[in-house]
N, C-alpha and C positions, 0 to 999 in steps of 0.2 A: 504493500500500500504506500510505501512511501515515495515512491514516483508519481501520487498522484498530490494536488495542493488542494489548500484549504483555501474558504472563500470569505471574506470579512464583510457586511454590511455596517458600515458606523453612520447611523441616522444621525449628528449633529446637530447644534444649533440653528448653526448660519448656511450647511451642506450636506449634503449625503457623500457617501464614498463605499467605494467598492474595492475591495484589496484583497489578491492574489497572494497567500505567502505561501513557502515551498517548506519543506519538512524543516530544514536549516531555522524556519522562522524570518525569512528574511522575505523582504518586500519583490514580486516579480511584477507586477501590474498595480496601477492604480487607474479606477475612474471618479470623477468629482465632478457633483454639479451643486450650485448655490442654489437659497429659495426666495421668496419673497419674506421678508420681514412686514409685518402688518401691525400699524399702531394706529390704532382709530380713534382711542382715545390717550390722554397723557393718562399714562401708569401702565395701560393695555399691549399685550404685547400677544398677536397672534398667527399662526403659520396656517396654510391652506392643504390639507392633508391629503388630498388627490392630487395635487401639485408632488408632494415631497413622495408619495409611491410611485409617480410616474417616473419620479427623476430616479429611486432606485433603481426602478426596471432600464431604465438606460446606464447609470453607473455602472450596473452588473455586466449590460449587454456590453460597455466602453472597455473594461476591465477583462473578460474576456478575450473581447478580440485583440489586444497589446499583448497578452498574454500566449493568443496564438492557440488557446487553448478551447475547449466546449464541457456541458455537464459530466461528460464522460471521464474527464481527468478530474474531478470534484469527489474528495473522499466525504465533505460533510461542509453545511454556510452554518457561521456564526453569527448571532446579531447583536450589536450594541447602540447603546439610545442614549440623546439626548432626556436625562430623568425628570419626571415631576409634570412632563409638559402632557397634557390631561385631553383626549378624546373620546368626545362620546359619537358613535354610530350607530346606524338602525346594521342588524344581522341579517333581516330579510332584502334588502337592496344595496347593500355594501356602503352606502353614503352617507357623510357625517352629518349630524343634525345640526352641527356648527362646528366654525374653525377648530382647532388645534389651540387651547390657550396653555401657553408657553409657560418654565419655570419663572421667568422673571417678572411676570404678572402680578399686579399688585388690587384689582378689582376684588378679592375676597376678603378685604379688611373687614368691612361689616358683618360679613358670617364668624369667620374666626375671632373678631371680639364678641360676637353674641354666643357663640361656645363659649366664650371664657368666661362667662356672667358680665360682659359688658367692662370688662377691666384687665387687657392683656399682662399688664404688671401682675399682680395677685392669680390671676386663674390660666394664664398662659402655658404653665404646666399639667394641664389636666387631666393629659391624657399620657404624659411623657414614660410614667413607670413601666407601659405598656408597649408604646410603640417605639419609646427610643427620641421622640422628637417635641420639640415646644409647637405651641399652634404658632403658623405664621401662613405667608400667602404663596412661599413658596411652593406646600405639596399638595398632590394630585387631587386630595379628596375634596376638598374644600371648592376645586374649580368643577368638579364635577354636579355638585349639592346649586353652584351656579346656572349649569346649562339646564339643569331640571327645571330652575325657580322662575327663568327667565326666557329661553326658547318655546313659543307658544307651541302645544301639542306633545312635547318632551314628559313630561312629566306622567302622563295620560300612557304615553308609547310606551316607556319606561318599566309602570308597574305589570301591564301587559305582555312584557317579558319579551319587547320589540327590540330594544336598546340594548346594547352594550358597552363597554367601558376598557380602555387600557391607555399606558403610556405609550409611546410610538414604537416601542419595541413589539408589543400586543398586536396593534394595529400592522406592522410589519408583517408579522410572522403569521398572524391571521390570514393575509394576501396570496404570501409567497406560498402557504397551504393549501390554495383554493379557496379563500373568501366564503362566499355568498353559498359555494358547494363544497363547505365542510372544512372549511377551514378553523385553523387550530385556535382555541380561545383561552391564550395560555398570558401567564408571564413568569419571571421567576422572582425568586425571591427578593435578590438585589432590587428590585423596581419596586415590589410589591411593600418593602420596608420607604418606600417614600411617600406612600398614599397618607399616612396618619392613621391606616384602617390596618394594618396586620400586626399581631402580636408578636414580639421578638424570641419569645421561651417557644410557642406553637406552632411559626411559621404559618401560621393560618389566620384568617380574616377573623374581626372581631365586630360580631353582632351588634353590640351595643352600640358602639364607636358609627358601626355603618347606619345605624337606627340616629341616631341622634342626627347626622349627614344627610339623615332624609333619603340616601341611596337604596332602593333595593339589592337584595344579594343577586338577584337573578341578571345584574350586571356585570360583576368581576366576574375577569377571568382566573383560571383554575393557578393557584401558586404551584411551580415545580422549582426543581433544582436547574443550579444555572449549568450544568451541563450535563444533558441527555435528550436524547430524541425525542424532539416534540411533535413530527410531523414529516411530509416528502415533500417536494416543490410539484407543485400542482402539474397536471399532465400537460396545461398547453404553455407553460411558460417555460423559460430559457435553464433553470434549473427541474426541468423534471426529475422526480424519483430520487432529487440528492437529500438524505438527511437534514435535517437542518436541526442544530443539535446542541447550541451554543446559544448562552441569551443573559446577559449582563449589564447592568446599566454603565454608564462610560464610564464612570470614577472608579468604580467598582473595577472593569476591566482595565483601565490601564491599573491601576495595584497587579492584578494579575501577570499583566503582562512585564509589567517591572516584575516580577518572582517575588515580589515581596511578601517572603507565608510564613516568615518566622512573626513569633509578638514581638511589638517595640519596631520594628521596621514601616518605615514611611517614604508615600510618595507626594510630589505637588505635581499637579495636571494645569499647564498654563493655558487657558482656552477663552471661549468666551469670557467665561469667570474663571474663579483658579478653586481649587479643591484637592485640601489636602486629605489623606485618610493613611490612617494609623494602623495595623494589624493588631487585635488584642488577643488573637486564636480563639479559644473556646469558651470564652470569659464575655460576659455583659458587661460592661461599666459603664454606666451612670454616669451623664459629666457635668460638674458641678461649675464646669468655668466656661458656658455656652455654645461646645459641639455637640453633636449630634452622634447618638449611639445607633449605628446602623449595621446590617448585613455586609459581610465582604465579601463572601463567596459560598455557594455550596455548592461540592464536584459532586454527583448522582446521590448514591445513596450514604455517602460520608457525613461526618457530623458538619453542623452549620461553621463557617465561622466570622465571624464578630469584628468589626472595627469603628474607632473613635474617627469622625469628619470634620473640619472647620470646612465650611462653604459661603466663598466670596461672590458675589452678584458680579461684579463687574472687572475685567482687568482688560482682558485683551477687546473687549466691545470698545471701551474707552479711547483704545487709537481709531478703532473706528469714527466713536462720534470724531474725533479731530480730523480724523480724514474728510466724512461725510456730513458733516454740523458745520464744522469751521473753516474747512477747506484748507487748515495748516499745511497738511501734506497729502498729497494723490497718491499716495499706496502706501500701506500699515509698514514696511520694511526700513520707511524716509524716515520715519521717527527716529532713531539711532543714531544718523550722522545731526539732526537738527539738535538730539538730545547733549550729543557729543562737542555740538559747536559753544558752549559754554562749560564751564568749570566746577560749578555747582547750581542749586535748584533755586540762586536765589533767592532763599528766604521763601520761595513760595510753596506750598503743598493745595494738592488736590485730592479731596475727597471725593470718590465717583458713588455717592450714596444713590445713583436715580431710582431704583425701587427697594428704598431704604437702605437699611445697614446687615447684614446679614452676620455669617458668626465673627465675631464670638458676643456683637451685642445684641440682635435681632429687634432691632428697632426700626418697627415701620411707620413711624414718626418721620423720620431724618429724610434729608435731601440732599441732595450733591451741595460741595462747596470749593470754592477757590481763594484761598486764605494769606496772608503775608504780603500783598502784594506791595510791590513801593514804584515807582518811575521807574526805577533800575530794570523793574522783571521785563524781558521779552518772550517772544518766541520760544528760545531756544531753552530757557527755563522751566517754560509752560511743561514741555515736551518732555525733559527730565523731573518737572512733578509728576506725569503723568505715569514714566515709568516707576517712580519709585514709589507712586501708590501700590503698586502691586506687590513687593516687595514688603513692604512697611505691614500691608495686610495679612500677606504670608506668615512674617514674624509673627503678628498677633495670634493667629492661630498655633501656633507652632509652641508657644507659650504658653497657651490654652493647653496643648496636648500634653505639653511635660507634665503642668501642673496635675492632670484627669488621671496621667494613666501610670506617673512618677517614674519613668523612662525620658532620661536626657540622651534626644537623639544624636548616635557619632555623626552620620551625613544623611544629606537630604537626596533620594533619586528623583528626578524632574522631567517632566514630558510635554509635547503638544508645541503649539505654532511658538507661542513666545520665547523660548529658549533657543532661539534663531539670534535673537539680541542679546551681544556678549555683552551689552552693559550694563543692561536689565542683570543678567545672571551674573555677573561680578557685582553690583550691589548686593541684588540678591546672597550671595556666600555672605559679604561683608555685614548683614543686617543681623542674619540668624549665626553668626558665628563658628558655622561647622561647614565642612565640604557638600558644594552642588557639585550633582555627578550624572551625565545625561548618558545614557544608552546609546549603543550603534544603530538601533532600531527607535527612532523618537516616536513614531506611531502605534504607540502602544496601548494604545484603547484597542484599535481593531485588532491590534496583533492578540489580548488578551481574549476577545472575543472565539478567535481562528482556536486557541490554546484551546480554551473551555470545549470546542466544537470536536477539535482533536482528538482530546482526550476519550471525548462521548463515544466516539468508535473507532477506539482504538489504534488511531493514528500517532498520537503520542501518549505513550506510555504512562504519564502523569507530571507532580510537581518538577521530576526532577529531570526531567527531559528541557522544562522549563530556566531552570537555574540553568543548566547546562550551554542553553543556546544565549543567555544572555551575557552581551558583552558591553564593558565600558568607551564609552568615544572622546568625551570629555569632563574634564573638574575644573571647575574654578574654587580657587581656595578664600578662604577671609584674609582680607588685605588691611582694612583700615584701621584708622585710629579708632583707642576704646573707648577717647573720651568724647571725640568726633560722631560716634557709632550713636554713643545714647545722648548727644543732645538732637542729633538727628530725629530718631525715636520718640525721645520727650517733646517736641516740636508737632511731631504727626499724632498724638494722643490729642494733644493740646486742641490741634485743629481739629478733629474728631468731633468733639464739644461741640464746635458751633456749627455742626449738621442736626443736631439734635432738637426735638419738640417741632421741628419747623411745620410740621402739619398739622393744622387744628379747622377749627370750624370755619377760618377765614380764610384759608388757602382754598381755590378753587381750581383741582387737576384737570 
């Protein structure tokens, strides 16, 4: 089997992609298409979900043919998803009853404080002993209790047992199954720990939690483990009869595919947003300084296991807005040398709170800010505040983690578009203090995804075929001054502050 490859689908934020990797684990084919971004209202953030299945079915068909190859050299597809981002669809006609609303959607303030008794400060944990997570507007269930209250007829369709439910990974695999004729109404764990609805000790859905959500059951799909056959690629599309046998949400999968499976090992994922997560193995922990205690992985029928997340809203979307807000620069890569063409940030820091603060404060109060500013700031300052929010934010989490899980990490492994900027990643080192260490393979969400899929039948062996393929490419080490280091640090707290409370009855989004 091992002359034949594994196939990646990574649904993302901002694109789909399709990735061919060979037994080695290394990248033979790529296909990538972007989607539309949909903000209809300020705070709304939504994707058009026949748009983003049609673009798979081409990444798959683009990736393929680079590759030279067809279904017949496909041992098994993996799938990974952008998490959190919430679709409901009718099962009798395959089509959604509304968009795809996105993780970084801020429209379920009002349900999630009316769960909390009306007070996210005081009740905002209410559900946490169970699921792992504080109410916020981040996860899935909250947008779903939305599309019931608010699409005429939903609701009606819903209890009728018409509708269905999942994250894009669901909706995915559902397709590439044969849809509308029997396709698979799965997800796995990793995803299914984002909704606020499944319990972390059961791995199974929680009646209450979905009662109170207003959800019927007869909408989630069935939780499995993230790697085992869920299904074949439907007989008329371009995967017929392969497996598909892999399904992790992105964070999740890249961990994975970083090999990170010992406890106390950590990865940061630079992406849209950045998202760290911590391995704890077989261990729950509770976190007391505002990550999130989620799923990291479950291979078939091995035990679950467990990791500590810091999850930032915004880093790499942020060169975006500067590219496509401000027109600073015409492609996210310009940031570097503009960042470069000054010495330091100027005094200035930016906070990218646009739909709120996420961990370690989960404040959905807060708004972006642009702080310090004096005559002196330009351009070129802007551009290294910009990068070094990300960094700055990283730290906080990372902080958080030591504190949760009392593991002082030796080094950080790092993945995804942002680690293209060595200057970003040389602060970065410089902030948290310990070695950044980026793999030969930086695609490593999909790649983790291919892993899981592998494993499932038997194409790779297990974890340690895993370790084995992974190689170092580059470190950046911590360079700066210590005392440079934390008034930096003390400076980006400071700003922090005045993101906060800015949403009340008088702001109008």
């Amino acid at each position: 089997m091992t002359d034949k490859y594994i196939l990646a689908i990574d649904q993302g934020t901002t694109s789909s992609r399709a990735i061919v990797f060979n037994h080695e684990g290394k990248i033979v084919s790529v296909g990538q298409k972007e989607h539309e971004q949909i903000f209809p209202k300020a705070g709304w953030v939504e994707h058009n979900a026949v748009e983003i299945w049609e673009n798979v079915r081409e990444v798959v068909a683009e990736a393929l043919a680079k590759a030279q190859i067809n279904k017949d050299s496909l041992a098994a597809v993996g799938v990974t998803n952008q998490r959190e981002t919430a679709l409901v669809w009718n099962r009798e006609t395959g089509q959604p009853v509304y968009n795809a609303i996105v993780w970084q959607d801020t429209r379920t303030i009002e349900i999630i404080t009316s769960l909390a008794g009306g007070d996210l400060e005081t009740g905002g944990d209410k559900y946490k002993e169970k699921v792992g997570l504080p109410l916020a507007t981040y996860f899935s269930g909250p947008k779903v209790k939305w599309v019931l209250d608010n699409v005429p007829g939903a609701r009606e369709d819903a209890e009728a047992g018409k509708l269905i439910f999942g994250n894009m990974d669901t909706w995915v695999i559902w397709n590439l199954t044969g849809g509308v004729n029997g396709g698979a109404h799965i997800t796995d764990v990793t995803n299914a720990s984002r909704t606020l609805m499944m319990d972390l000790k059961t791995l199974a859905w929680d009646p209450a939690i979905a009662a109170d959500l207003t959800i019927p059951l007869s909408m989630l799909p069935e939780i499995k483990s993230s790697s085992e056959v869920y299904g074949y690629g439907r007989p008329e599309g371009l995967l017929q009869g392969v497996p598909i046998a892999g399904d992790l949400g992105d964070q999740q999968a890249a961990t994975f595919g970083q090999a990170a499976f010992e406890p106390g090992m950590a990865k940061n994922t630079y992406g849209t947003g950045c998202f760290m997560i911590m391995n704890t193995g077989k261990e729950i922990i509770p976190s007391k300084n505002g990550l999130l205690t989620t799923l990291c992985y479950k291979i078939g029928d091995q035990d679950p296991i467990y990791a500590l997340e810091g999850s930032i809203a915004v880093t790499g979307s942020l060169v975006q807005w500067l590219r496509d807000n401000l027109k600073m620069i015409s492609a996210a890569p310009e940031i570097e040398e503009l960042a470069n063409s000054v010495e330091d940030n100027g005094g200035a820091y930016f906070v990218p709170a646009f739909s709120g603060l996420f961990a370690p404060y989960w404040r959905t109060d807060a708004r972006g800010a642009i702080v310090g500013l004096t005559r002196y700031v330009n351009k070129g300052h802007l551009a290294r505040a910009v990068l070094e929010a990300t960094a700055y934010q990283t730290r906080e989490v990372l902080d958080a983690m030591e504190a949760d899980s009392g593991v002082t990490l030796a080094a950080l492994k790092v993945d995804g578009g942002m680690c293209a900027n060595n200057t970003l990643m040389q602060f970065q080192a410089d902030q948290v203090g310990v070695p950044v260490i980026l793999p030969v393979v930086a695609e490593t969400t999909a790649l983790g995804a291919a892993y899981a899929a592998g494993i499932a039948v038997g194409y790779w062996q297990g974890e340690q075929d895993v370790i084995d393929n992974w190689a170092e490419a580059k470190r950046w080490t911590p360079q700066a001054d210590e005392s440079e280091r934390a008034r930096l640090y003390r400076n980006w707290k400071k700003a922090v502050t005045k993101t906060l409370d800015w949403v009340d009855d008088d702001v109008v989004e």
